[in-house]
N, C-alpha and C positions, 0 to 999 in steps of 0.2 A: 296316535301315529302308529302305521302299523310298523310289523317288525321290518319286513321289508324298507319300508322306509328310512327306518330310522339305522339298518345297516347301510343306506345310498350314502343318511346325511354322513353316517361316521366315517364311509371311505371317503367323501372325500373332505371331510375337514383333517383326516389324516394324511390325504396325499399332498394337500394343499401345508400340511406339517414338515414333513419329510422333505419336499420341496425346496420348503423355506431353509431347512436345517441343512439339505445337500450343495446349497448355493452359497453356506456359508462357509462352506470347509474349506481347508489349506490344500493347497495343490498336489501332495505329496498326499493326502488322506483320497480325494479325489482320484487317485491315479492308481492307489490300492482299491479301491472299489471296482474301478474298471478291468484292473488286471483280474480281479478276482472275476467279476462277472465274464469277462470273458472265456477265465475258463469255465465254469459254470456251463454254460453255452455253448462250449465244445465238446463236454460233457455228455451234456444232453443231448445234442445231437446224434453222438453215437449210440444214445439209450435208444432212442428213434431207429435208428437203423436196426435196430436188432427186435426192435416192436414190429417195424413193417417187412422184416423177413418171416415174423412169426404171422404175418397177414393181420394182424392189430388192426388197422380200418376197419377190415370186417366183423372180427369179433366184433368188438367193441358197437361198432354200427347195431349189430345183432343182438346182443342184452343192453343195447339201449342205455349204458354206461353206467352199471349197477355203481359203480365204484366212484364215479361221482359224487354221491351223494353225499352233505353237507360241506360240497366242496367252495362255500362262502368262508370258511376257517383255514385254507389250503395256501392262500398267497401270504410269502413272508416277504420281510423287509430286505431281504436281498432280492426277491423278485421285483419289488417296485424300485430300489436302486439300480437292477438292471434296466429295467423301459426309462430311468431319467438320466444314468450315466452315458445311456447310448443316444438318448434322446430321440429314444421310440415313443410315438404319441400309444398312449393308454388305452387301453381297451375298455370299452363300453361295460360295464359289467351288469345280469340280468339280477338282479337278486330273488326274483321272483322265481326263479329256474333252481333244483337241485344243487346245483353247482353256477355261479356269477360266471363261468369262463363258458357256459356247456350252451351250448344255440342246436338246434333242430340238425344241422350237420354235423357238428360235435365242437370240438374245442374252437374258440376263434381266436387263442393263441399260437404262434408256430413250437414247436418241442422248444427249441432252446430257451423260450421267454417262461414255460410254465412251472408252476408250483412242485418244489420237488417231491410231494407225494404224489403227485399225478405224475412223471415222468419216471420215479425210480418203483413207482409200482409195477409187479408184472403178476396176472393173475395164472392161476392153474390153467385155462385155457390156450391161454397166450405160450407158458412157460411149455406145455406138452408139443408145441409146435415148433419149438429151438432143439436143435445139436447138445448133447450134455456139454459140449466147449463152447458154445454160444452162450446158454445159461450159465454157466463158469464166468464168461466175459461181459455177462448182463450184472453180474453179483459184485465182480469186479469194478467196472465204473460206477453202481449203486456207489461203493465204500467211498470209493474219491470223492465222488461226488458228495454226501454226505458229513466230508472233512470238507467241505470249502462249504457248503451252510452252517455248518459247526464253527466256523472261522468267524464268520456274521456274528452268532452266537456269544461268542467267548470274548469280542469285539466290542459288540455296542448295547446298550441297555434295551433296545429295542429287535435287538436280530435273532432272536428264538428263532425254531422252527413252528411255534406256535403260530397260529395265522395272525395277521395285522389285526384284526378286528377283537380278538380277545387280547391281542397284546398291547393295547392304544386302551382298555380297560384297564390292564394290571399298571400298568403306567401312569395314569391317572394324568395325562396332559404335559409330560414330564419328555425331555428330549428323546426321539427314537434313538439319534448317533451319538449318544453320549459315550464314549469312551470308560468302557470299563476292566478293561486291560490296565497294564502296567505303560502301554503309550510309547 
């Protein structure tokens, strides 16, 4: 099997985990996911905004998405609790590609659903093109941002910032939402 493959089988007998595991929760655990994804989402959006004032399409279009790359380790367990708390259908993912999000256009997810190393990155090209108060308020949402993946983290046995795919290895089949908090 190649590698490729055998990252398709494992997202999705992981999604198809997480799934199982999200359908089972209590409505209060449920409704913390959401609230949280949501900011997440509003987060990100404004990470976005401050990427396409820095003209980010086009860089980005232009080096061809150096940053990208090994972006198959980039989606955590709070990004795929956002597409199924919101009950956003999933994206295709290319494994074959650089990056499973990155298609010939570029991302074929919108900002608020992507991986937070691809959203709270901002490269030297991008960052020379922001207001020093813009890059102040790029740094700024990074930090929030990065306390609500943190929150995942400190949360569930499965919500590192580490991608799903090596993190459904360290796990070894064992619940993604296991609660390891104090609850």
């Amino acid at each position: 099997m190649s590698l490729q493959s055998e990252r398709r089988q494992n997202w999705q007998q992981l999604v198809t985990q997480v799934r199982d595991e999200f359908g089972q929760l209590d409505v209060s655990e449920k409704k913390w996911i959401e609230a949280t994804c949501s900011q997440i989402s509003r987060l990100q959006k404004q990470l976005d905004q401050l990427f396409r004032q820095a003209d980010g399409l086009t860089q980005c279009r232009d080096c061809r998405g150096e940053c990208c790359a090994l972006g198959h380790n980039h989606l955590t367990l709070a990004n795929l609790l956002l597409w199924l708390s919101q009950d956003i259908e999933l994206p295709v993912l290319d494994f074959t590609s650089t990056c499973p999000l990155l298609s010939s256009n570029g991302c074929i997810v919108p900002a608020e659903q992507r991986p937070y190393r691809c959203i709270s990155f901002l490269c030297d090209r991008l960052e020379r093109q922001l207001q020093p108060k813009d890059v102040e308020s790029f740094y700024a949402f990074e930090r929030e941002l990065r306390n609500l993946y943190r929150s995942f983290a400190e949360r569930y046995a499965g919500g590192r910032l580490t991608g799903l795919l090596l993190t459904a290895r360290r796990l070894q089949k064992k619940s993604f939402l296991q609660r390891i908090d104090s609850a």
